[in-house]
C-alpha positions as CSV (number, residue, x, y, z in Angstrom):
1,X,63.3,-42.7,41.2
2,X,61.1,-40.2,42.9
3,X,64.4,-37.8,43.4
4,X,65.4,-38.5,40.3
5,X,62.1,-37.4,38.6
6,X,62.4,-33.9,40.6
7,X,66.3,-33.1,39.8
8,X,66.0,-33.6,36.0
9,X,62.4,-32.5,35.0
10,X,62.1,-28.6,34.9
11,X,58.9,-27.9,36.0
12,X,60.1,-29.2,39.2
13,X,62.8,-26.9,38.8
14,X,60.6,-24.0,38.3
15,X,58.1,-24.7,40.9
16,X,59.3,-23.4,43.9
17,X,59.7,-20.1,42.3
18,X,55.9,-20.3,41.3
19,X,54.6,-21.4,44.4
20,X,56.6,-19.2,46.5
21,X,55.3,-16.1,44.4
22,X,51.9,-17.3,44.6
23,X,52.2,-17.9,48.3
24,X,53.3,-14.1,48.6
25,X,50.2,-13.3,46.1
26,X,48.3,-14.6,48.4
27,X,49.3,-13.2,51.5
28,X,48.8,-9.9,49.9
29,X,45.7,-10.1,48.3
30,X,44.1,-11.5,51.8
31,X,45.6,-8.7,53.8
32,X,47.3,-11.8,56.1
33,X,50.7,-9.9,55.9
34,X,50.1,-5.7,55.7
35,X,51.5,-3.9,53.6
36,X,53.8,-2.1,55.6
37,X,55.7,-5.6,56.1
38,X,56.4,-5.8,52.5
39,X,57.9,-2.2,52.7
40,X,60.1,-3.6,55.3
41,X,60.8,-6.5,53.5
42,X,61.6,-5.1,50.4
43,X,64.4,-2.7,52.3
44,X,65.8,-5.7,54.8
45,X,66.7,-7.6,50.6
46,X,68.0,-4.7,48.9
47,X,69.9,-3.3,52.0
48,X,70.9,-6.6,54.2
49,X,69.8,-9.9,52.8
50,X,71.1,-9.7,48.7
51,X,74.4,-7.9,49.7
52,X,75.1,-10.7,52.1
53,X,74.5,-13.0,49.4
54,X,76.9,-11.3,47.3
55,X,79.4,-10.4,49.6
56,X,79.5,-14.5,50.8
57,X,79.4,-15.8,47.3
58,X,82.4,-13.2,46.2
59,X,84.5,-13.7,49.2
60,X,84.7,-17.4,49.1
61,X,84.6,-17.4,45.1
62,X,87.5,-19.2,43.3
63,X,86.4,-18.0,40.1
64,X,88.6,-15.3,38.2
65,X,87.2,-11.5,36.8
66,X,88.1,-12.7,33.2
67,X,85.2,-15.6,33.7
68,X,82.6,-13.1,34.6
69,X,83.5,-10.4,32.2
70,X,83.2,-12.7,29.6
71,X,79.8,-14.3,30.2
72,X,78.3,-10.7,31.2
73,X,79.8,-9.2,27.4
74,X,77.7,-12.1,25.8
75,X,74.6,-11.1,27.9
76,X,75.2,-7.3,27.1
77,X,75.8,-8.3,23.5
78,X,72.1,-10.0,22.9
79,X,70.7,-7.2,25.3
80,X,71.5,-4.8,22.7
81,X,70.5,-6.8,19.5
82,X,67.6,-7.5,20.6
83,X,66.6,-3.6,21.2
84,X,66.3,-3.2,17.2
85,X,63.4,-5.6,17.2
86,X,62.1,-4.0,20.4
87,X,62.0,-0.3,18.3
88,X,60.6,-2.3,15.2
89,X,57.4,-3.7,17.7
90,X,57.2,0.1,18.6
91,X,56.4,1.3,15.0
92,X,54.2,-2.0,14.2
93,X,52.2,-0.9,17.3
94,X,52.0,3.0,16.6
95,X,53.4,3.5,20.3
96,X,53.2,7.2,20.6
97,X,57.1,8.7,21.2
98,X,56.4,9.3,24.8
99,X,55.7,5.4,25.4
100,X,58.7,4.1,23.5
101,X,61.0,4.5,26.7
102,X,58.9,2.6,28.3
103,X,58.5,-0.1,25.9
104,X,62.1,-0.6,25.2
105,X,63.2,-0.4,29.1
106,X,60.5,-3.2,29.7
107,X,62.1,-5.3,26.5
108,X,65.8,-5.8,27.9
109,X,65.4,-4.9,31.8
110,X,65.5,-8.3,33.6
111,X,64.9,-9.2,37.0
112,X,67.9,-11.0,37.9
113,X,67.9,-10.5,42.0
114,X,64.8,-11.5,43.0
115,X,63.9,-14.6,40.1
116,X,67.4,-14.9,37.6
117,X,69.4,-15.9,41.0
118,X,66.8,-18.0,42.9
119,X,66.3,-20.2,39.6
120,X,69.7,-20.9,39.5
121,X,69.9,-22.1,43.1
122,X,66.9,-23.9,42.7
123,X,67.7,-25.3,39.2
124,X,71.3,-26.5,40.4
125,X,70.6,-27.3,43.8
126,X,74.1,-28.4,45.5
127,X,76.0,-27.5,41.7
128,X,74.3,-23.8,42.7
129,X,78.1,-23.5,44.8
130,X,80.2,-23.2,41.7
131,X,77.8,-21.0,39.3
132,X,76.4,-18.2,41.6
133,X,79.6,-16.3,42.4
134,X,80.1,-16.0,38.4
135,X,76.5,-15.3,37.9
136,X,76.6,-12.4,40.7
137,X,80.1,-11.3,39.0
138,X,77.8,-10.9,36.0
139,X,74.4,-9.4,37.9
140,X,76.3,-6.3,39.2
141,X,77.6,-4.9,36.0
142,X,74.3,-6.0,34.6
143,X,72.4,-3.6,36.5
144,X,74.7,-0.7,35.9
145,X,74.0,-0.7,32.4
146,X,70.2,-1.6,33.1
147,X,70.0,1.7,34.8
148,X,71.7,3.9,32.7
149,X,70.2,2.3,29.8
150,X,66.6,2.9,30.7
151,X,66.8,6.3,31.8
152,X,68.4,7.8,29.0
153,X,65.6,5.7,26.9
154,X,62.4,7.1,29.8
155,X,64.2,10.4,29.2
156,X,64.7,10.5,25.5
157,X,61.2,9.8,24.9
158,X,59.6,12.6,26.9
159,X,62.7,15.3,27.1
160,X,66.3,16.3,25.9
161,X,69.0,14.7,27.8
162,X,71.1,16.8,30.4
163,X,74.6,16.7,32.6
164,X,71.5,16.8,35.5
165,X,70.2,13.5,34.6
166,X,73.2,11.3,34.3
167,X,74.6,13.1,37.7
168,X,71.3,11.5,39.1
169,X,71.9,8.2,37.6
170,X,75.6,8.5,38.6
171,X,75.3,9.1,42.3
172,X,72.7,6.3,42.5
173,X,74.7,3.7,40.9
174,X,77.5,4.8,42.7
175,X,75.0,4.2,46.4
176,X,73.4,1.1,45.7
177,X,73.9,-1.6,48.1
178,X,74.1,-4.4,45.7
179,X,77.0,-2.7,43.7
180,X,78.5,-1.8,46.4
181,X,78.6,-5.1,48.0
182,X,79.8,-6.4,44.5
183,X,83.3,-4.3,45.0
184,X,83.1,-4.8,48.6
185,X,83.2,-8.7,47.7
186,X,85.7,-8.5,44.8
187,X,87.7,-6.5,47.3
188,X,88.0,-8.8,50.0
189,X,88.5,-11.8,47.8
190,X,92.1,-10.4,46.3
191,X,93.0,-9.2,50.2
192,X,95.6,-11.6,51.1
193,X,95.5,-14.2,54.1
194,X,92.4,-16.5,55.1
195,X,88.8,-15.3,55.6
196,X,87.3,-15.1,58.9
197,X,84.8,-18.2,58.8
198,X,82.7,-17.4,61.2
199,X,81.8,-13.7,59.7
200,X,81.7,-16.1,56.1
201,X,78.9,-18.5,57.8
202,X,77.3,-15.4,58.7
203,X,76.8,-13.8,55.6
204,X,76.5,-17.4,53.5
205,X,73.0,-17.7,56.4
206,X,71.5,-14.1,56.0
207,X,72.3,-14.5,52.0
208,X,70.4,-18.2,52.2
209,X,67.5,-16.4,52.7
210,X,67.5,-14.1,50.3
211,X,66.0,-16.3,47.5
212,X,62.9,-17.3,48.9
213,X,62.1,-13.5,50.7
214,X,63.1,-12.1,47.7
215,X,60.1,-14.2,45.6
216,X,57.5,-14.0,48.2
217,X,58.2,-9.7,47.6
218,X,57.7,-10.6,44.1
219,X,54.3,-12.6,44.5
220,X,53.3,-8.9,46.5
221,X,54.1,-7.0,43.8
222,X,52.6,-9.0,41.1
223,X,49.6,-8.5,43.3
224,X,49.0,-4.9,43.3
225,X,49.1,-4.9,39.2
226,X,46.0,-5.5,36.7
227,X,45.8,-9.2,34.6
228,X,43.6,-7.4,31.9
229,X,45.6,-8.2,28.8
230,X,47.0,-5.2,26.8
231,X,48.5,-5.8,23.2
232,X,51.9,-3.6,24.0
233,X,52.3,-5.5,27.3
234,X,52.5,-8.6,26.0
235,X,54.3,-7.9,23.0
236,X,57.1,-6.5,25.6
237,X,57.1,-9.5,27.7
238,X,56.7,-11.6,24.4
239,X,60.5,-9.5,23.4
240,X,61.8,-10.2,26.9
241,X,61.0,-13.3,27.5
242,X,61.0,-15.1,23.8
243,X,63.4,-12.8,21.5
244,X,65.6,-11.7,24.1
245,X,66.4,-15.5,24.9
246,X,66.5,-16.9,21.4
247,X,69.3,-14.0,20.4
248,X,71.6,-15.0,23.7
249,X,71.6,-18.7,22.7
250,X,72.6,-18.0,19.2
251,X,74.9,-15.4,20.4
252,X,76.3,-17.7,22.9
253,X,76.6,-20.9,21.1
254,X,78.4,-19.1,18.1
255,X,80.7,-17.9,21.1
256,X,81.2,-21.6,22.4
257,X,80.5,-20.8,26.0
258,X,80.8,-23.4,28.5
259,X,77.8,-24.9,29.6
260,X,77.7,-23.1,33.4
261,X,78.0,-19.9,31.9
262,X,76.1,-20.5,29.0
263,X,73.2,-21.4,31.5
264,X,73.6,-18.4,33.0
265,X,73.3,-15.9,30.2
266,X,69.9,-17.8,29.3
267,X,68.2,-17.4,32.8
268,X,69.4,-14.0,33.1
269,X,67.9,-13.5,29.4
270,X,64.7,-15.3,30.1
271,X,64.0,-13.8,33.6
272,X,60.5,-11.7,33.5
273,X,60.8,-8.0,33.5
274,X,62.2,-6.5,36.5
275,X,59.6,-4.7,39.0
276,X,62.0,-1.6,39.0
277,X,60.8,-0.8,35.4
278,X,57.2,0.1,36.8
279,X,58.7,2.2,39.4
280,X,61.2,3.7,37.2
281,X,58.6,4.4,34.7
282,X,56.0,5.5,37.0
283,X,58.9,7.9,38.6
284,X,59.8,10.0,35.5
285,X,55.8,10.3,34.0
286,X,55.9,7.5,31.8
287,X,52.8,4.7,30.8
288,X,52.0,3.3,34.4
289,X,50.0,0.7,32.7
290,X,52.1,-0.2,29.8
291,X,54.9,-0.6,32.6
292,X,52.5,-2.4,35.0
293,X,51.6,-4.8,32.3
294,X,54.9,-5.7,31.1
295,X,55.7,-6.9,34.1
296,X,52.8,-8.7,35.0
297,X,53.0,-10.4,31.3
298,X,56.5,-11.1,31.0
299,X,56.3,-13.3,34.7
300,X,53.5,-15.4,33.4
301,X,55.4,-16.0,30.1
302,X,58.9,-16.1,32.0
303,X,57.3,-19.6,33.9
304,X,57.5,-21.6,30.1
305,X,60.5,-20.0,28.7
306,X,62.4,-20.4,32.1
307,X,61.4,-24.4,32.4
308,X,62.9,-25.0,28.6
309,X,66.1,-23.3,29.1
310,X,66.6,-25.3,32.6
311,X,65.5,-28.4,30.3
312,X,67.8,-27.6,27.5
313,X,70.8,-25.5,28.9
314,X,70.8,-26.7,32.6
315,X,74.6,-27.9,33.1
């Protein structure tokens, strides 16, 4: 009864994501762990621990390019209807034009590593096997466009576009780990003959540790940003975390999705705004604390809209 209870009610599902982000909240705030640690930590994911994932979940996958493509074009397609509203909330709040990259980046930019991926293992528990390789065949496209997307919107806001500025955005798609792994994955998955299990094991144990450093560096972060409530901040993570959501399940229930990749397009859609949009804001001279506070309010509204689409959408 007990197990029961935890498997099917989503705040059970949800609360190991909240308790390990607290847990890494606190261990901040109290100076228990320094900060240098979370530096390190932050490079061992995005450089050993999340490829590994990937490239173990890819390898082994038995799931085809045509199933990922299709859930990620239903993710991309209520990213981008949702961005009207987002420019409509600019206007209603009389953002000036240098804020409005910022804004919009903080509407549609998801964090889908370190909380969309995590949920999903926790949410699915054993299931987990047979929905991450199509959910990480979706993430690394994803990000491409996330990327792209937000700097052309940073840079529109404050100056003219240039060849210089997608160059930059080029060559850093083109070395990031986690896309890299992505082909690296794809690529060894349509190599003929048997994988080498033991190099599999391997990757499958670094990569099972990825979900629970990855939310502990997320509790960190979350602790170095302000809780004082600011009306554009939580409009944005009201967009990201509300609208965003509401347009992929219309979207994808006019599609007819099947139910694992349905749930996937609504936790990707309902994940809180992704860390990176502070830095990336904070990078090119954009709002700092308009940034900040997306981020900050989109996580606390991502904990109710995350346990209703495990309760309603959770395969």
């Amino acid at each position: 009864m007990c197990k029961s209870l935890f498997r099917l009610n989503p705040f059970f599902s949800v609360l190991p994501l909240i308790l390990l982000i607290l847990l890494g909240v606190g261990l901040a705030r109290t100076g228990f762990v320094k900060a240098d640690f979370w530096d390190g930590l932050h490079k061992l994911l995005y450089w050993v621990l999340l490829p590994s994932l990937i490239l173990s979940e890819l390898a082994s996958s038995q799931h085809s390019l045509g199933t990922g493509l299709r859930t990620w074009l239903i993710l991309m397609t209520a990213t981008l209807c949702v961005l009207p509203l987002a420019w409509l909330c600019t206007l209603l709040l009389r953002l000036p034009r240098a804020d409005l990259g910022v804004f919009l980046q903080a509407t549609f930019r998801g964090n889908l590593a370190f909380v969309g991926i995590p949920v999903i293992q926790f949410a699915l528990g054993e299931k987990a096997e047979a929905v991450i390789p199509v959910a990480l065949l979706v993430f690394a496209p994803t990000m491409v466009v996330y990327n792209v997307l937000s700097v052309v919107l940073l840079q529109a806001g404050r100056h003219p576009l240039d060849r210089r500025m997608f160059g930059r955005v080029g060559l850093e798609i083109l070395r990031n780990p986690l896309i890299i792994a992505t082909v690296l994955g794809l690529l060894w998955q349509l190599a003929p003959g048997e994988n080498p299990e033991v190099l599999i094991r391997t990757l499958r144990t670094l990569g099972a540790t990825a979900a629970p450093m990855a939310l502990l560096a997320i509790g960190a972060a979350f602790a170095k940003f302000s809780l004082i409530p600011d009306l554009a901040s939580v409009v944005a993570g009201l967009v990201k975390t509300a609208a965003l959501p509401t347009m992929a399940w219309w979207i994808s229930g006019w599609a007819g999705m099947p139910p694992d990749q349905r749930f996937i397009v609504m936790i990707f859609s309902a994940s809180p705004t992704a860390a990176a949009a502070y830095i990336m804001a904070k990078a090119m001279g954009g709002n700092e604390r308009l940034a900040s506070g997306a981020v900050v309010w989109s996580t606390l509204l991502a904990v109710p809209a995350l346990m209703i689409v495990v309760a309603v959408f959770r395969p």
